[in-house]
Backbone bond lengths (Angstrom), bond angles and torsions (degrees), N, CA, C in turn:
res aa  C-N    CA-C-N  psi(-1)  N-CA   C-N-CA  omega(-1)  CA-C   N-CA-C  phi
1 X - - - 1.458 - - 1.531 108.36 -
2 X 1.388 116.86 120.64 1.072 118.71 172.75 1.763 121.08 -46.12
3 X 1.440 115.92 162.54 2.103 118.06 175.50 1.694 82.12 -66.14
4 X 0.799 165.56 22.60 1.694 132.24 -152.43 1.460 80.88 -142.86
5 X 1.369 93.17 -74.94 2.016 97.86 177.13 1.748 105.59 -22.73
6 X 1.572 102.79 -77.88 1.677 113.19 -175.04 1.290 126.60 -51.32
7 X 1.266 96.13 -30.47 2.132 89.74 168.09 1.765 101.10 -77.75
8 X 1.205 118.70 -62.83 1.331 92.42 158.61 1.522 162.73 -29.63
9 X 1.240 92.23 -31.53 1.685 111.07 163.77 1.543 112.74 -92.83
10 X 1.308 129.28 -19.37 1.185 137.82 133.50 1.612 133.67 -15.04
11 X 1.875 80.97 -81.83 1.332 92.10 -172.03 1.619 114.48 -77.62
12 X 1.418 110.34 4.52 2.098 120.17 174.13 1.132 92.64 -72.73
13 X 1.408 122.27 -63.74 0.950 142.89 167.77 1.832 126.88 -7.60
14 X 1.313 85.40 -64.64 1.549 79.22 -167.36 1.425 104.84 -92.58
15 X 1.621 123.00 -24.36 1.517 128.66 154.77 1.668 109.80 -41.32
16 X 1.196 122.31 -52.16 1.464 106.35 -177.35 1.148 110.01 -64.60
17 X 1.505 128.16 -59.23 1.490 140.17 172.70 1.938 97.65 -19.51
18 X 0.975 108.02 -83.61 1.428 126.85 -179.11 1.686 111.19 -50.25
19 X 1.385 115.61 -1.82 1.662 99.65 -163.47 1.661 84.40 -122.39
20 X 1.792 116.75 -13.26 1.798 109.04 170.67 1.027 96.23 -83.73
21 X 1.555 125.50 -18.98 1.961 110.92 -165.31 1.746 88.93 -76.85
22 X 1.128 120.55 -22.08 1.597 114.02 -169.24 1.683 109.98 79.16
23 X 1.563 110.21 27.69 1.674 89.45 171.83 1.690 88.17 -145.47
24 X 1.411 96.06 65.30 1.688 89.52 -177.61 1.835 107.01 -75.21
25 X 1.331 113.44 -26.15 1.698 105.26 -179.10 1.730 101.35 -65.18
26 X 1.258 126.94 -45.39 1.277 132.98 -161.06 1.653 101.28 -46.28
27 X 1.814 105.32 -65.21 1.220 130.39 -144.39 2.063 93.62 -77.40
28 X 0.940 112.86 -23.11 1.652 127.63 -162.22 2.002 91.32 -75.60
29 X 1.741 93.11 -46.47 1.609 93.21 176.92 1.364 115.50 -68.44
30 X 1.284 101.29 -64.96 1.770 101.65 174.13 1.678 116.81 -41.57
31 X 0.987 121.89 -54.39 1.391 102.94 159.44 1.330 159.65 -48.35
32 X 0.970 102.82 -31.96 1.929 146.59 175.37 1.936 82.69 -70.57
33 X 1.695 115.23 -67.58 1.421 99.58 -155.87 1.616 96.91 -78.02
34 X 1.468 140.93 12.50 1.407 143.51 148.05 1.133 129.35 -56.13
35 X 1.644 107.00 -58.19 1.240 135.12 164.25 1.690 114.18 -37.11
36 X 1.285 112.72 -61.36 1.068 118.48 -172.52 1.385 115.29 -78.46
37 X 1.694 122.88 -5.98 1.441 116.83 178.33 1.592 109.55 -93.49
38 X 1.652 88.55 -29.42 1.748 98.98 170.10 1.768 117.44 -46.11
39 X 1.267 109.64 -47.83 1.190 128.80 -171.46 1.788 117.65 -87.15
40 X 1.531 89.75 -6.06 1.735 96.33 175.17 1.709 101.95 -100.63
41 X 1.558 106.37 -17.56 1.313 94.50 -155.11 1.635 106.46 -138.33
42 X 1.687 97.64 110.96 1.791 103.98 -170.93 1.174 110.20 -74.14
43 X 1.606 143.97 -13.74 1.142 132.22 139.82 1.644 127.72 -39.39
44 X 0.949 114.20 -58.71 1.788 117.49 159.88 1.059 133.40 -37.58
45 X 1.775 117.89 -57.62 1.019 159.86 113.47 1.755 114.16 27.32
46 X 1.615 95.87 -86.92 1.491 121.40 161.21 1.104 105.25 -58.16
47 X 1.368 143.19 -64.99 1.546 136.80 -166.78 1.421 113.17 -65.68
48 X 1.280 127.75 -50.88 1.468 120.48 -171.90 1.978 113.23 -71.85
49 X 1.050 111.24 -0.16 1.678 121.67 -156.20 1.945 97.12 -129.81
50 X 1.048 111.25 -12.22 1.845 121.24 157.35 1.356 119.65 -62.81
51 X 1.342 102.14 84.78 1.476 103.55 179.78 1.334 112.94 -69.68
52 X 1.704 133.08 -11.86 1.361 124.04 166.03 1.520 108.17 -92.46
53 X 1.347 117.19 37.11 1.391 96.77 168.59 1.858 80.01 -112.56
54 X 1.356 124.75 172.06 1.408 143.15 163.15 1.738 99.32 -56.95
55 X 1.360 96.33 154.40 1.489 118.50 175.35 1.666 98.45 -71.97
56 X 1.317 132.54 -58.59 1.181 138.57 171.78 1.755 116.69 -20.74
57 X 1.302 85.79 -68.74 2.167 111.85 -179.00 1.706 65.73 -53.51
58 X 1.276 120.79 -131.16 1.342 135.54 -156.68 1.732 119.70 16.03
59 X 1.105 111.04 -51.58 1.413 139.92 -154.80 1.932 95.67 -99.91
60 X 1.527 97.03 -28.64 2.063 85.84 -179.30 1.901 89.75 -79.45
61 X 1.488 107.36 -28.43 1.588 110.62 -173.17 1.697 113.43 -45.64
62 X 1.528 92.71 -57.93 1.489 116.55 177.39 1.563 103.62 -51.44
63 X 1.711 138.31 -42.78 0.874 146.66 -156.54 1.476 97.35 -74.25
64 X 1.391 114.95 -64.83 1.429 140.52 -157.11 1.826 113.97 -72.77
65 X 1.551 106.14 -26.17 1.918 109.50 154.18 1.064 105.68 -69.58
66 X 1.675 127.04 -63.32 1.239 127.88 -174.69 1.772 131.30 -52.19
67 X 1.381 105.56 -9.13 1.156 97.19 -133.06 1.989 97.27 -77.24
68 X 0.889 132.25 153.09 1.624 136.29 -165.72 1.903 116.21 39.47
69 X 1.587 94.76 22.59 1.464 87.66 176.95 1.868 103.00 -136.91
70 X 1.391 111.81 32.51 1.394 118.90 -161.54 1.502 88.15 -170.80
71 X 1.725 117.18 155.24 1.472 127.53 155.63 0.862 114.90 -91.39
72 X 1.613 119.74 174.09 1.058 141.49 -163.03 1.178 109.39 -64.03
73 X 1.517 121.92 -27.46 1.348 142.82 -170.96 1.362 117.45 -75.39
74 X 1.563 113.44 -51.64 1.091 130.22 154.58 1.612 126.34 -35.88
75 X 1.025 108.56 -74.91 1.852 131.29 178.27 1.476 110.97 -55.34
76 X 1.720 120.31 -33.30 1.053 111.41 161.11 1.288 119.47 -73.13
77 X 1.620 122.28 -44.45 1.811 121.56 -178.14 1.494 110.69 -57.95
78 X 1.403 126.37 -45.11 1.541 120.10 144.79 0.980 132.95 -23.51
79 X 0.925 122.70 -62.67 1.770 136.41 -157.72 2.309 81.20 -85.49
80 X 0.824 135.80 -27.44 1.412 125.43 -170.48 1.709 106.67 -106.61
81 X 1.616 135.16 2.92 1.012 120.56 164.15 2.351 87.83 -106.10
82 X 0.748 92.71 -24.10 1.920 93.83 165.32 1.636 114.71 -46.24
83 X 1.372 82.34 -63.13 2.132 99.83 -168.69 1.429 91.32 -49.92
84 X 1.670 113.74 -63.74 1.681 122.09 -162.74 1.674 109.77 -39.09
85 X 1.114 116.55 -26.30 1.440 123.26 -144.72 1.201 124.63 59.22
86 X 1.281 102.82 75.94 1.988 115.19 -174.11 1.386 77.88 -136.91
87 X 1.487 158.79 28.45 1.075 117.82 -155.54 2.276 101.42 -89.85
88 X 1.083 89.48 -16.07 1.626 116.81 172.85 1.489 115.76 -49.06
89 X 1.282 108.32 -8.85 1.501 109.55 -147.63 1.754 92.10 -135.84
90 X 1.454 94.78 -18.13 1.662 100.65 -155.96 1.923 91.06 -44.06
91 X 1.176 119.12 -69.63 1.743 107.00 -170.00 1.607 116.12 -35.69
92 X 1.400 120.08 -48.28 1.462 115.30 -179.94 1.453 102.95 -50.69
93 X 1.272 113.18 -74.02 1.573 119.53 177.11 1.174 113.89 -28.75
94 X 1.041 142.06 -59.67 1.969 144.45 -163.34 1.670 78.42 -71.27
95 X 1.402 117.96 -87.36 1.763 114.75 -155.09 1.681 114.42 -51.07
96 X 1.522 120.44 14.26 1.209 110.01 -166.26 1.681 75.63 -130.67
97 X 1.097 151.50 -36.54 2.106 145.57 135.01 1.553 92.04 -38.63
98 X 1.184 137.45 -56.01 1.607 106.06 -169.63 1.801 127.44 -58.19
99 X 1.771 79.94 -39.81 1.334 87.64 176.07 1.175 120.74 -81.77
100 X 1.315 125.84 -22.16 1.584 119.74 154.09 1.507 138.00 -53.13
101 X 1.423 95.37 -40.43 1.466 112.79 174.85 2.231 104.40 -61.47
102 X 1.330 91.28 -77.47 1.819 98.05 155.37 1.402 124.50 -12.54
103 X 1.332 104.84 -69.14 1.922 113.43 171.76 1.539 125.26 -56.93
104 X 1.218 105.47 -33.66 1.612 130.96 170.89 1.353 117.76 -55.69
105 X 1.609 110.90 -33.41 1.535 123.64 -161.77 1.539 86.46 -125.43
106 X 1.132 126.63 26.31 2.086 129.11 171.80 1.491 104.66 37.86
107 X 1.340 107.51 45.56 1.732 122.54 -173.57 1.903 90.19 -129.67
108 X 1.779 88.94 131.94 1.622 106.24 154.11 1.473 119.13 -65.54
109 X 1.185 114.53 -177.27 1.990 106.76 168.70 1.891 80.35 -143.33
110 X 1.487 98.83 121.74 1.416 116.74 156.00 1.499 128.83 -87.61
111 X 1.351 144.81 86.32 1.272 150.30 167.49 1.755 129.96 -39.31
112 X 1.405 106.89 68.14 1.445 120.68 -175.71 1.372 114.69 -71.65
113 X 1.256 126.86 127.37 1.499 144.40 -173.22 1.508 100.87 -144.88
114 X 1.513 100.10 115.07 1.563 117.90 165.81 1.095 118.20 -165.48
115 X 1.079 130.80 166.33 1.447 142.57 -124.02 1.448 92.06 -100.69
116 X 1.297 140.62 -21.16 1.543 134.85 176.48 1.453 110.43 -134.79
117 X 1.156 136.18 178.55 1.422 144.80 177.11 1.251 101.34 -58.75
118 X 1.379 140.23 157.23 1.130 163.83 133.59 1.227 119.69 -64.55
119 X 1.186 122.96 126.51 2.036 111.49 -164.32 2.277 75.25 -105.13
120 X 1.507 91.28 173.27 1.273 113.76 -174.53 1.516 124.41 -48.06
121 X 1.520 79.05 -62.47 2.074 106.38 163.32 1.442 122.36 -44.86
122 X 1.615 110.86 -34.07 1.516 121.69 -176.72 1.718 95.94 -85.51
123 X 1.363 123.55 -40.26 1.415 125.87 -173.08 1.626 107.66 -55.61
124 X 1.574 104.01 -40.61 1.490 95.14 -157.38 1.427 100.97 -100.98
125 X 1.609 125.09 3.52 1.370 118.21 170.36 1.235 101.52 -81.89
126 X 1.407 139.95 -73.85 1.184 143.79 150.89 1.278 113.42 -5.84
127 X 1.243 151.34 -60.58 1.370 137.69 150.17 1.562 145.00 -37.26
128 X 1.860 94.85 -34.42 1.269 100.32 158.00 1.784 124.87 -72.57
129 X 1.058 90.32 -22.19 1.908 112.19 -170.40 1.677 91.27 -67.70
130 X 1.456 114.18 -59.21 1.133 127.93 -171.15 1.791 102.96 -59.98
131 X 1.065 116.08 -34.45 1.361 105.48 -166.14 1.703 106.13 -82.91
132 X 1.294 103.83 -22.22 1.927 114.34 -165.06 1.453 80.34 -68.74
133 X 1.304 127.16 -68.19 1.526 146.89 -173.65 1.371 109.10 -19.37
134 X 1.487 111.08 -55.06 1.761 107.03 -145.46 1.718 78.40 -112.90
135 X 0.970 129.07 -17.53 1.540 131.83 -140.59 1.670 122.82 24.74
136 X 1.301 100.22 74.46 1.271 113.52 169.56 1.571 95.63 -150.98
137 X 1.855 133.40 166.10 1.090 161.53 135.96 1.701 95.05 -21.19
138 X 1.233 119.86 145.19 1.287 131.69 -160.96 1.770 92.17 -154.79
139 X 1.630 103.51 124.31 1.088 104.95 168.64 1.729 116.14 -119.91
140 X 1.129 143.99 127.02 1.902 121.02 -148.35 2.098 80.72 -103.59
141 X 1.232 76.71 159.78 1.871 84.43 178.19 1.579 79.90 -134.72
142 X 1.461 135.64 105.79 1.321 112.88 154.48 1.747 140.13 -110.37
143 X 1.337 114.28 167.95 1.322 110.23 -165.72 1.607 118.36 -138.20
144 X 1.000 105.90 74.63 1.954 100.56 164.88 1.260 124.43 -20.40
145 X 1.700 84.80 98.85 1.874 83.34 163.83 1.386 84.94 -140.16
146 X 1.768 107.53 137.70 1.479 131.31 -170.98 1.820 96.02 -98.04
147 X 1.515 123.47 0.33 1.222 122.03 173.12 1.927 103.45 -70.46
148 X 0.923 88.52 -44.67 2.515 75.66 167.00 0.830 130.20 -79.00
149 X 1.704 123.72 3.85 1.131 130.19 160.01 1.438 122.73 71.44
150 X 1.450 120.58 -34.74 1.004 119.96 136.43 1.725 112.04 175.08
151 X 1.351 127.86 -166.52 1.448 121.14 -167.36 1.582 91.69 90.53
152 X 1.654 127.44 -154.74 1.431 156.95 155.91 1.366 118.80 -116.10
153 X 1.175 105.14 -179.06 1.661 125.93 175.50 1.473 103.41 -162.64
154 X 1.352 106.89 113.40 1.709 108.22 -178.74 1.820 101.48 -132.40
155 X 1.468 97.33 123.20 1.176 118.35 155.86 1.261 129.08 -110.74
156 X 2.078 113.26 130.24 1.068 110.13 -170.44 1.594 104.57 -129.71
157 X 1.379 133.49 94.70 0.971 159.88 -129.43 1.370 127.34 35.37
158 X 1.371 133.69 -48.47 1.290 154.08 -177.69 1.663 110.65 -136.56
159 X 0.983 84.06 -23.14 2.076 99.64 -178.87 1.461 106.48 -86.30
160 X 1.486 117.49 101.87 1.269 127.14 142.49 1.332 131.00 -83.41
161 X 1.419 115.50 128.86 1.571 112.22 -179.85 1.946 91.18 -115.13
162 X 1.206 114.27 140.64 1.486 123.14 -160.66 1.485 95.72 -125.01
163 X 1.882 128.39 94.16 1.540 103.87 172.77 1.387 80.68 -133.63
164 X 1.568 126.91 69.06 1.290 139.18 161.40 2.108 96.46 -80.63
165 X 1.411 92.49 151.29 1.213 102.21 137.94 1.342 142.33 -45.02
166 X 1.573 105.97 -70.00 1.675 116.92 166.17 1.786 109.79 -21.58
167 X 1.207 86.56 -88.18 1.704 110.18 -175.61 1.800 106.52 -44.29
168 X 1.659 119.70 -13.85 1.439 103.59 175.55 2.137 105.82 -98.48
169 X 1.222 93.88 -14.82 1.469 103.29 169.86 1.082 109.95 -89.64
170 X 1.291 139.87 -32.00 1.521 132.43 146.85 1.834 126.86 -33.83
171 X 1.482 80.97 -47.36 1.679 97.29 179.04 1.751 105.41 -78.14
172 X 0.974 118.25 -29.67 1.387 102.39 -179.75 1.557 121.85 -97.65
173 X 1.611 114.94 -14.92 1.495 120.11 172.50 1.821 96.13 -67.57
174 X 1.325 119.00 -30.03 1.298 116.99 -173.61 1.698 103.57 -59.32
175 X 1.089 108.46 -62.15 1.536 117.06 -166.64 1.620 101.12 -61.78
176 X 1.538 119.20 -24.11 1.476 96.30 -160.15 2.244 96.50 -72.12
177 X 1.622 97.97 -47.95 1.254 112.24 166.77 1.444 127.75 -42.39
């Protein structure tokens, strides 16, 4: 079976799992903000993807990020693409359930990155903005990263729109040089 096939069968996977528990929006977030710590953080990284550590260690790991900030639902579908040895894959897998979950509900998924939290009010203007824009349903997944310093960065499948900070001090050290 092809990587492409299996994150796919994965990510059916853990959407159905999550859509009998009845909290498939919950579990789609909690994962997504996993995904993205996995991928922020080579300690994690290294630990969940150690095939000489025990499935157990791995899975208390999965337990011990999650633990009162994820359901039960969650921490278990973790801890079972971990055990499999997917844990390598875990980001493809979650963003390929987001986007399933998303497609299901005739909703895009927009990828927000900025330098501080997003309060609610900012989520759902930005979503409407996003939706007039592309004209489609806009769903925001967002993620703090204080590396843009500030502004956003939203990607919506292949479409990046860049009105970070970073990227305008990028643009202007260019021109001074």
């Amino acid at each position: 079976m092809a990587d492409i096939d299996r994150t796919e069968a994965y990510a059916e996977a853990l959407s159905m799992i999550a859509q009998s528990e009845g909290n498939s929006d919950r579990v789609e977030e909690e994962l997504f903000r996993l995904a993205r710590a996995y991928e922020g953080s080579d300690q994690l990284r290294e630990t969940l993807t150690n095939a000489h550590l025990p499935y157990e260690k791995r899975a208390q790991v999965v337990s011990d990020v999650l633990d009162g900030k994820a359901s039960d639902t969650t921490i278990a579908l973790a801890s079972m693409v971990v055990g499999a040895g997917r844990a390598r894959d875990l980001p493809n897998i979650v963003d390929a359930m987001v986007q399933k979950g998303a497609a299901s509900r005739s909703h895009a998924v927009a990828e927000v990155r900025s330098a501080v939290p997003l309060t609610e009010d900012q989520k759902t203007r930005l979503a409407a903005a996003l939706s007039q824009r592309t004209g489609q349903t806009i769903e925001i997944k967002t993620i703090v990263d204080p590396s843009i310093k500030g502004g956003i960065v939203t990607q919506i499948g292949d479409n990046v729109i860049d009105g970070s900070i970073r990227s305008k001090l990028t643009k202007l050290r260019e021109a001074i040089n």
